[in-house]
N, C-alpha and C positions, 0 to 999 in steps of 0.2 A: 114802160114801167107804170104801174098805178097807182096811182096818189089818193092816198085813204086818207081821211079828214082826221081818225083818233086811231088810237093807240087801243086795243083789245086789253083789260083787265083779267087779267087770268094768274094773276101772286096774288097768295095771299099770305096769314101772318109767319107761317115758317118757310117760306120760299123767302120772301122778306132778310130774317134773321138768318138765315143759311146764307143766301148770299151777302148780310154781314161779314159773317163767321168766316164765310169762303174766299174773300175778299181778303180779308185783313193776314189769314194762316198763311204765307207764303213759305218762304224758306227761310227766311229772320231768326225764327227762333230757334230754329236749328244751329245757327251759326253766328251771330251778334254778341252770345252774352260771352264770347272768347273775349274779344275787340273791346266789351266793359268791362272787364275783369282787368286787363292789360292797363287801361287807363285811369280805375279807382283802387284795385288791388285789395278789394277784403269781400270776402259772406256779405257783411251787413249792406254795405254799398251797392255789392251789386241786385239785390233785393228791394232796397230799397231806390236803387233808378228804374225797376219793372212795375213796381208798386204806384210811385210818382207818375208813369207814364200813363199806369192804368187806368189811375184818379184823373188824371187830366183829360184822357180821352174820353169815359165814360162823362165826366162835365160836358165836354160840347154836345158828345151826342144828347145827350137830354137837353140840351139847349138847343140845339136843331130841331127838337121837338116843334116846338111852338112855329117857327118858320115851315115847318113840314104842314102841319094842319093851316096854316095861312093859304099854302101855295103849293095843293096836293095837284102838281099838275110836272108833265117832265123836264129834267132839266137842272131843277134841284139848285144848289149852291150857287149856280151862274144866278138862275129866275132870282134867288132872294139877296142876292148882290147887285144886281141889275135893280131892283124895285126899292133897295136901301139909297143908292148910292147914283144911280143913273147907271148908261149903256156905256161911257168909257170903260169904268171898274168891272162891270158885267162881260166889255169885251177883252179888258186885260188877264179874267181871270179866265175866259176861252182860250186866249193866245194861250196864255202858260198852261194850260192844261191840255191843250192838244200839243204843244210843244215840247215840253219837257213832262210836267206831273204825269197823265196819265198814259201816252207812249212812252215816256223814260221807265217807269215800271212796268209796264207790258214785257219791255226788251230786259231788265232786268232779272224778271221774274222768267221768262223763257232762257235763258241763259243758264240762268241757276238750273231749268226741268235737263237742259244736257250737260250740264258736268255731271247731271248723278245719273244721267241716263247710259255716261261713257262709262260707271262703274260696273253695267250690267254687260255693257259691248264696249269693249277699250276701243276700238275704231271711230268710235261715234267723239271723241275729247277733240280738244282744241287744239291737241299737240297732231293730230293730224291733217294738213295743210293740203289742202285739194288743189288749190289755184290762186301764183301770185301774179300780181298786175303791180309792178314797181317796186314801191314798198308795203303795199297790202297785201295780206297774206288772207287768204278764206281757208277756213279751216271749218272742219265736219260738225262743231259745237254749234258755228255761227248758222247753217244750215237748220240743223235740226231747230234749234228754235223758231226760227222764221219759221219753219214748214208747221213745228205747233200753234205758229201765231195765225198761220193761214189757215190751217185746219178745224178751231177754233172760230174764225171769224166765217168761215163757210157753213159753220155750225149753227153758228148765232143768228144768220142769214134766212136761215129756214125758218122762223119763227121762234115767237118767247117760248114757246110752251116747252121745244124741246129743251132748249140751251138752262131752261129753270127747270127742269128734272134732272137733268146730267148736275147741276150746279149743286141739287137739293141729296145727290146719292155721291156724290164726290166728297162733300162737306160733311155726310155723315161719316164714312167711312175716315176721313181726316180726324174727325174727332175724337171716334173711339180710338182709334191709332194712334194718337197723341196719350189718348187719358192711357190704354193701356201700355206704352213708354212708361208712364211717370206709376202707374202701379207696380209693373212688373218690375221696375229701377228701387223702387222704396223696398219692398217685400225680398224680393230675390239678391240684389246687390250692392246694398244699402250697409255701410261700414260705420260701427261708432266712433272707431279715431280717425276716419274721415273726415266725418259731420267734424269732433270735437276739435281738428289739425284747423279744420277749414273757419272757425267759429272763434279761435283765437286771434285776438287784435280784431274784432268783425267789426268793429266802427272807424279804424286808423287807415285811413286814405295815403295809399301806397303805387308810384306806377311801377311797369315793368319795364327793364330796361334790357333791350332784346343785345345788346353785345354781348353783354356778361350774365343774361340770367337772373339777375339780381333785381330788387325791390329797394325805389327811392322814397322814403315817406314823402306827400306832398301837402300844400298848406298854400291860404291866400290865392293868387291868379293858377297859381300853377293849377290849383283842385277845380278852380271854377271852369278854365281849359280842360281838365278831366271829365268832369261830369256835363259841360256842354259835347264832347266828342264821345261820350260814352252816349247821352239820350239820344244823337242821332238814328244810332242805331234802334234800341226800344220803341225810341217812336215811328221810324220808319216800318217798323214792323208792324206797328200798332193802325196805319194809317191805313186808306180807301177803304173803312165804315163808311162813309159818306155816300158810297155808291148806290145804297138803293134810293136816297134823295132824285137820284139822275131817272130814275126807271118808275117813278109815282105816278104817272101816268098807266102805269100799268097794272096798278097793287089795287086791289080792292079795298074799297073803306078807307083810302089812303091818310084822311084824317086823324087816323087810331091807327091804324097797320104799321104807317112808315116809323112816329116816333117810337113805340114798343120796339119795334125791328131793331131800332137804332141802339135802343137801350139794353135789350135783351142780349143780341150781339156783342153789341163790345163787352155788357159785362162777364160773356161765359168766355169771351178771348182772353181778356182778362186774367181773371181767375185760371185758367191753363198756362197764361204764360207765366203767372208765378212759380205755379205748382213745378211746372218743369224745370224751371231753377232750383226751386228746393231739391228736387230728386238731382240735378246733374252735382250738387255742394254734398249731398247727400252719399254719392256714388265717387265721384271725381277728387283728389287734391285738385288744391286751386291753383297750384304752380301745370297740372295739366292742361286746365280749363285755359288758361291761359294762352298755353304752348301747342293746343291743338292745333294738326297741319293743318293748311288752308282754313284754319277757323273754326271745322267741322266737328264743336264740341258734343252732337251729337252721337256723331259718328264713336267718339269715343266711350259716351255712355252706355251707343248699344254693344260695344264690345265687350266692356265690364259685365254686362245684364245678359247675352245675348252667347257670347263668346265669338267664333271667327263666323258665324252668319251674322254678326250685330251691323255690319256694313252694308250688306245686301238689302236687311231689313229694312235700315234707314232710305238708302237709296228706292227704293219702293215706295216710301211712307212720303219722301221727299218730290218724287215723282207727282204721286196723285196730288199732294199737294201745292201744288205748282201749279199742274195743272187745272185744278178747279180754283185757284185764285184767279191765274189771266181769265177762266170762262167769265168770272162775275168783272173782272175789270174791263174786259171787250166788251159786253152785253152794258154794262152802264156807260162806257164811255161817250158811244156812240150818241145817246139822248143827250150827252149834251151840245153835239153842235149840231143837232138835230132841232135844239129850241133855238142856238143863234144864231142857225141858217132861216129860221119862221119871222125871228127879228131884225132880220138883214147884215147880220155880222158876222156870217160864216156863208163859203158858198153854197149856191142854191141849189144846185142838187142833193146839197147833205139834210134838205126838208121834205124832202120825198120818202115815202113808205112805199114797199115794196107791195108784193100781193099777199104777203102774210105779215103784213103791218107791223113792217118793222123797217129802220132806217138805213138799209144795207150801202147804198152809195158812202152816208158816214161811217158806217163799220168798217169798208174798204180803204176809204180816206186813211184812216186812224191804223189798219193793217199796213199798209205803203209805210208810212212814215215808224209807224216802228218798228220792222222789218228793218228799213234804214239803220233804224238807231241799233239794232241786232251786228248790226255790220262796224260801228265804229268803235268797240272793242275798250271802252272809255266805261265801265261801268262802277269801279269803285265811285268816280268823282260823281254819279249821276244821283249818290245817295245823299250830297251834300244841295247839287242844285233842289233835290226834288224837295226837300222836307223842309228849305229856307223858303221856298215860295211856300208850300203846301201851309205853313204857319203862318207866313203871314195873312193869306185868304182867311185861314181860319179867323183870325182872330180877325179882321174887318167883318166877316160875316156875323160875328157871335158880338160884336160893338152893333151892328147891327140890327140885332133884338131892342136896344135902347133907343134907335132912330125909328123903327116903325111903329114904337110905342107911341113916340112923339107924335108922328106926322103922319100914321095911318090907327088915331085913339082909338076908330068905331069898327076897325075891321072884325070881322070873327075870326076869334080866336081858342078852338072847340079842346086847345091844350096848351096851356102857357107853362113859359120856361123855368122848372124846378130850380126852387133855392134861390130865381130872380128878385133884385138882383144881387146877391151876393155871389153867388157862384159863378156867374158868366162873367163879375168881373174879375172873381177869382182867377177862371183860366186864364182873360186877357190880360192880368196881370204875369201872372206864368209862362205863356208863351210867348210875352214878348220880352221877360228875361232871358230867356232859351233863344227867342231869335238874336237880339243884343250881343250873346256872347259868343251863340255862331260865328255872328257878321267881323265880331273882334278877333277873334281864333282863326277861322278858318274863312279870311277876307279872300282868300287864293280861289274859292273853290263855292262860296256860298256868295260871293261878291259876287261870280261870273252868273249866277243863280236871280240874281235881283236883280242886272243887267241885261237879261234875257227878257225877263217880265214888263222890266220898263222900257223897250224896246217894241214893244206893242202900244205904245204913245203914240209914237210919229207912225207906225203904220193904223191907227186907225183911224188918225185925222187923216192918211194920204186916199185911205179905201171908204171912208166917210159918202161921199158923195155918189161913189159904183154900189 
């Protein structure tokens, strides 16, 4: 294997923001705002948790800004928590991101590309069981995704240039396909005593109570528990923007490229994910949206708009986009223990570049292990671990920005952080009430989440010294 000294720059500003955009579109929006409708119960609510999500993510990213033009170099979010904070936090936030954040979404998101892959070939679902070993059942879902994780990651392997065109024509074609959903859904199957059923009581926070069907108004803990387990979801959908931070080593002009990318992207994610809400309240009662099978309250708006092709459609639309999410999440993940293996805190062949300079021993590291995680069938709870750690990185990273004001005053800094500091501590103040009531609600599930993270304490002092 040849060990190339850099990284080839070959993104630039819309390779950047597509891999954003490609990033962030998984299959969430698809199927999440069932799960916050269930748990806030009105129009207005759940609008305004897409809305709240969207503000909050578009703040960090423009607040990444300024750390991006600091430290246009790969690696991203690790290098600028490592240089805030020292190499424990820099390798706490490698553990948890090779461990859970960004293989728990890999296997997440490959999971999702076969249930709707089984809509096209019913043999390919889960309910088809190839080979049990005890009480482990393999089943054809759990396959197929590996084999996309693998396929994927041999993809990435071959160099940036291709896996950032597949990334760059996946993402378009995601987006037209998304906007035309939400046109064809207003124009064509768009009901005024829909809109107006749905729009009644649109600010009286209500759950669903799946025995009887029925709607409890809620008030005080019970709402804060609602709308903490409702933004799990929005914001998980909302998250890995941050990926093209990992891949700056590769973007031209990184100083300017990355934060526009950051800002451009999240905000036209953004704006769609609203948009598609208003069309599904638009097309949908909310007692459907709610009671959508498996969640898939998509799948019900293409039926409305689409008639008996609306499920095909989606499962295609759902497809491609799956799939160009995990491209941009493999292709980022791998720079980052690509920079902790340069800094001694990841193994050392995951610092070797290949012959088309690029860090394939960590792209395979990162394929093994979530492959792994493809296999333990644990995926609803892996929405809780990922986006308890995933916030709290955030917000030490974006506290951040206020320590290397301090302690690094004379660095160049070619674009500082919009609205600092009001806004960055705006989010920190926001995402760590969101963490807070996580940790108090869903202690089962987000506790085992911030256990996993601090558990790369004692192994970095034990691997300190190797």
């Amino acid at each position: 294997m040849q060990q190339n000294e850099d990284f080839k720059r070959e993104l630039g500003l819309l390779d950047g923001t597509m891999l954003v955009v490609g990033s962030m579109i998984g299959s969430g929006i698809f199927i999440v705002s069932s799960d916050i409708v269930r748990q806030v119960g009105s129009a207005g609510w759940l609008l305004l948790i897409w809305i709240l999500s969207g503000i909050i993510t578009v703040i960090a990213a423009v607040s990444y800004g300024e750390l991006s033009a600091m430290f246009p170099k790969a690696g991203g979010q690790y290098v600028y928590l490592k240089e805030a904070y020292g190499k424990l936090i820099g390798f706490l936030y490698g553990w948890s991101f090779f461990s859970v954040i960004q293989t728990g979404t890999i296997a997440a998101v490959g999971v999702a590309f076969s249930k709707f892959a089984a809509y096209l070939f019913e043999p390919l679902s889960d309910e088809n069981i190839i080979a049990e070993f005890g009480s482990f059942k393999l089943n054809a879902a759990q396959i197929v995704s590996i084999i996309t994780i693998i396929l994927l990651t041999y993809f990435n392997s071959r160099g940036v240039k291709n896996s950032k065109s597949l990334q760059t024509v996946l993402t378009i074609i995601k987006i037209l396909s998304l906007a035309g959903l939400i046109v064809f859904g207003l124009v064509l199957a768009a009901k005024a005593e829909v809109w107006q059923a749905n729009w009644t009581d649109a600010f009286t926070p209500k759950s669903y109570q799946k025995t009887d069907g029925s709607w409890l108004p809620i008030s005080g803990m019970a709402l804060i528990s609602g709308i903490s387990a409702a933004m799990v979801g929005s914001l998980f959908s909302s998250d890995a923007w941050n990926g093209v931070t990992f891949i700056a080593g590769e973007i031209k002009n990184p100083q300017r490229n990355v934060g526009l990318s950051l800002l451009l992207g999240t905000l036209t994610v953004s704006i769609i994910y609203v948009l598609a809400n208003v069309m599904y309240l638009a097309v949908i009662p909310l007692d459907e949206i709610a009671t959508a099978k498996s969640d898939r309250v998509a799948v019900v708006a293409s039926q409305y708009i689409f008639g008996n092709l609306g499920t095909l459609i989606i499962a295609i639309m759902i497809m491609i986009s799956t799939f160009a999410c995990n491209n941009g999440l493999i292709m980022a993940g791998a720079r980052v223990y690509y920079t902790m293996a340069k800094d001694g805190l990841f193994f050392k062949k995951a610092a070797q570049l290949n012959h088309a300079s690029v860090p394939a021993w960590a792209l395979w590291a990162q394929c093994i292990w979530a492959s792994a995680l493809c296999l333990t069938g644990k995926y609803g709870d892996l929405l809780d671990f990922v986006i308890i750690i995933v916030l709290i990185f955030y917000i030490l990273t974006i506290y951040g920005i206020f320590i290397l004001r301090r302690t690094m005053p004379n660095a160049e800094r070619p674009y500082k952080a919009f609205g600092y500091p009001f806004l960055p501590m705006l989010y920190i103040v926001a995402a760590g009430a969101i963490s807070l009531a996580l940790l108090f609600t869903k202690t089962d599930t987000c506790g085992w989440g911030v256990l996993i993270m601090l558990l790369g304490i004692p192994v970095y002092y034990l691997t300190k010294q190797k």
